[in-house]
TILORO-692522 format. One record per residue: residue number from 0; x, y, z of N, C-alpha, C in turn. Coordinates in steps of 0.1 Angstrom, whole numbers, padded with zeros to 4 digits. Layout:
[r NUM [X Y Z] [X Y Z] [X Y Z]] ...
***
This chain:
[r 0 [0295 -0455 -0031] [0286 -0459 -0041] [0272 -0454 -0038]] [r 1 [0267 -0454 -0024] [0251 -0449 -0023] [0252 -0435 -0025]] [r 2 [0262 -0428 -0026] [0265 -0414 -0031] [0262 -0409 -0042]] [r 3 [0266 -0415 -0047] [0267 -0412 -0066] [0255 -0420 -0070]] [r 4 [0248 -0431 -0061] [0236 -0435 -0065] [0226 -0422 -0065]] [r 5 [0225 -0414 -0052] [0220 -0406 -0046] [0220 -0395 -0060]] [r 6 [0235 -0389 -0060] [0236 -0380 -0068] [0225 -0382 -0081]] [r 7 [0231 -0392 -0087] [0224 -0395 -0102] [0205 -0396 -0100]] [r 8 [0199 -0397 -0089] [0189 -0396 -0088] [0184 -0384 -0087]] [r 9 [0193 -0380 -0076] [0189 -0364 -0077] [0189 -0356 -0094]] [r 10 [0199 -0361 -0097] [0201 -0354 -0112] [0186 -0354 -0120]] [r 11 [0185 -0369 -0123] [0175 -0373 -0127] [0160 -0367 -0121]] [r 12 [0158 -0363 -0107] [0149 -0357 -0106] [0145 -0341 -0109]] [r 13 [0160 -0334 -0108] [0156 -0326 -0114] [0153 -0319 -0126]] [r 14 [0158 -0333 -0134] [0158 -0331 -0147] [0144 -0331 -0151]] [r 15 [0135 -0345 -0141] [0125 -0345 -0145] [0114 -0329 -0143]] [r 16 [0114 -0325 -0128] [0113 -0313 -0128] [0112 -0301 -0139]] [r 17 [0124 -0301 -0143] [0124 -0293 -0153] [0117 -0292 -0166]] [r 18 [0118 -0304 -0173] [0109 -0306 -0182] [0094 -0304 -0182]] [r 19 [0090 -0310 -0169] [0076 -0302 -0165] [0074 -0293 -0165]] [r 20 [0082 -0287 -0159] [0080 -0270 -0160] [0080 -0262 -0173]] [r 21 [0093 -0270 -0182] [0089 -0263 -0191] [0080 -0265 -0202]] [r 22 [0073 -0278 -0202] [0064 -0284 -0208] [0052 -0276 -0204]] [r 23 [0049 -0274 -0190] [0038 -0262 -0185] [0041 -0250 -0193]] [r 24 [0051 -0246 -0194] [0051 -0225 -0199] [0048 -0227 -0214]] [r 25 [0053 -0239 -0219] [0047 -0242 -0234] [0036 -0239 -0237]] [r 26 [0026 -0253 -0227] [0016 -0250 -0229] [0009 -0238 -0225]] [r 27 [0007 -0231 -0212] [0004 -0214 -0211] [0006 -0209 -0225]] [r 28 [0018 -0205 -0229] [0021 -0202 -0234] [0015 -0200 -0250]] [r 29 [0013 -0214 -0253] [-0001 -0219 -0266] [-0012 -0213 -0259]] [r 30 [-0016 -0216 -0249] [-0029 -0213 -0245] [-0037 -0200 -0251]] [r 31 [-0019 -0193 -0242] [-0021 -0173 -0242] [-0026 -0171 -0258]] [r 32 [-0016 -0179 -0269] [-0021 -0173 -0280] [-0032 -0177 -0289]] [r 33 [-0035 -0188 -0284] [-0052 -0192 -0288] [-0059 -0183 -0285]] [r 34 [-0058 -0176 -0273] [-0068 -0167 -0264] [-0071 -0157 -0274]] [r 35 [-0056 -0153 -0275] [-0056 -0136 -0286] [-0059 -0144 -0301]] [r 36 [-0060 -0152 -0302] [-0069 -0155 -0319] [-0084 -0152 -0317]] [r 37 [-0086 -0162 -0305] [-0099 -0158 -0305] [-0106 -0147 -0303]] [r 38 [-0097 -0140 -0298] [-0103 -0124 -0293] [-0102 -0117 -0303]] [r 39 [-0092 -0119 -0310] [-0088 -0113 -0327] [-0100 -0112 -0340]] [r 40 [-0101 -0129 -0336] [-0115 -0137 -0346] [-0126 -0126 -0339]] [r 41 [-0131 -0126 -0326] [-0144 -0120 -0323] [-0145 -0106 -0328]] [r 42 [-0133 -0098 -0326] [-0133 -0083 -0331] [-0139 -0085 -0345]] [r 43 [-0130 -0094 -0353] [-0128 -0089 -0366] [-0149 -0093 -0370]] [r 44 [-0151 -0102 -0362] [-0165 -0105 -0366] [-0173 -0091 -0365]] [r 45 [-0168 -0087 -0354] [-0182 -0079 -0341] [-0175 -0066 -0352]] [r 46 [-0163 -0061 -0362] [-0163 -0053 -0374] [-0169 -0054 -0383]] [r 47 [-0173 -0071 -0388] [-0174 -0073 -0400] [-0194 -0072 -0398]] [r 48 [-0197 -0074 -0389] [-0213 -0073 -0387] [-0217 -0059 -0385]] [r 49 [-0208 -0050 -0381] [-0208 -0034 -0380] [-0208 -0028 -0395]] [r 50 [-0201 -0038 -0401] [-0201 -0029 -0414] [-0208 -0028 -0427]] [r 51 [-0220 -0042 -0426] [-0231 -0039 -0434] [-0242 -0026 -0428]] [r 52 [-0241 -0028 -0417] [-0252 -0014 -0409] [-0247 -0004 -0419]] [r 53 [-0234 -0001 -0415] [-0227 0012 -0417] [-0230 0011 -0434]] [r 54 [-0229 0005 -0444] [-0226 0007 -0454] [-0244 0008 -0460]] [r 55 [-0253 0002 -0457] [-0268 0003 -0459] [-0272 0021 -0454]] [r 56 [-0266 0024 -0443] [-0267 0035 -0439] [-0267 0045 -0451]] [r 57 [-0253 0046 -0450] [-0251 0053 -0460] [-0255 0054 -0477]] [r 58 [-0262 0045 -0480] [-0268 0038 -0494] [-0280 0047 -0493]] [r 59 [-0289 0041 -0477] [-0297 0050 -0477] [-0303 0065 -0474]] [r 60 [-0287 0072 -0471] [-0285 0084 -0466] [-0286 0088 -0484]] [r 61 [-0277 0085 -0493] [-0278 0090 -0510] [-0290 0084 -0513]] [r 62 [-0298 0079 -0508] [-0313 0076 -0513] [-0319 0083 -0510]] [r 63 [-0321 0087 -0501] [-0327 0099 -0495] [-0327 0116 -0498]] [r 64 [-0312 0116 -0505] [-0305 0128 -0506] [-0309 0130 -0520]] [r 65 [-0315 0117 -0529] [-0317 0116 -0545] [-0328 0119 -0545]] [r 66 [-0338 0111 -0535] [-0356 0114 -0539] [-0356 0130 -0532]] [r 67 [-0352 0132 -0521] [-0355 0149 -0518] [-0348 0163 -0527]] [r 68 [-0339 0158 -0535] [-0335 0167 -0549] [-0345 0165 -0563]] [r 69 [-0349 0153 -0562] [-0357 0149 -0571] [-0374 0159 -0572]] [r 70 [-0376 0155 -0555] [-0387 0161 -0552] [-0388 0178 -0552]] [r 71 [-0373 0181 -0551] [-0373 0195 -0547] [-0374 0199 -0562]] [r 72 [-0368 0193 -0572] [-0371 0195 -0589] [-0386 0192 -0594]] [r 73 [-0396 0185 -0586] [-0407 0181 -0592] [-0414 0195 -0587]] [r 74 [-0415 0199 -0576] [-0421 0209 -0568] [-0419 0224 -0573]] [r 75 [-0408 0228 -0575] [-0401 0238 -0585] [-0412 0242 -0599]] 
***
């Protein structure tokens, strides 16, 4: 009888064991992919703040390219 008491405890501990464990890789697991959102979110930010520069640039690169054709026609 203290055998199979024994046994069934052991069972039961490793059972619990296991659950832990895999209740731990779960969570890592969630963790890992929170990580890559937020790294995802920061890019798409640290693009999205890059791309008014870039687009003003260019607005005022054809602004520039209009008054010095303009001027080149007034001067003519």
């Amino acid at each position: 009888m203290a055998l199979t008491h024994f046994k069934k405890l052991d069972v039961q501990s490793m059972e619990r064991l296991y659950e832990e464990k895999e209740r731990k890789r779960r969570q890592r697991a969630e963790q890992k992919r929170q990580h890559e959102r937020e790294e995802q979110q920061q890019q798409q930010q640290q693009k999205q703040a890059q791309l008014p520069s870039a687009a003003l640039a260019t607005v005022l690169g054809q602004t520039v390219e209009v008054l010095g054709a303009t001027e080149a026609q007034t001067t003519s």
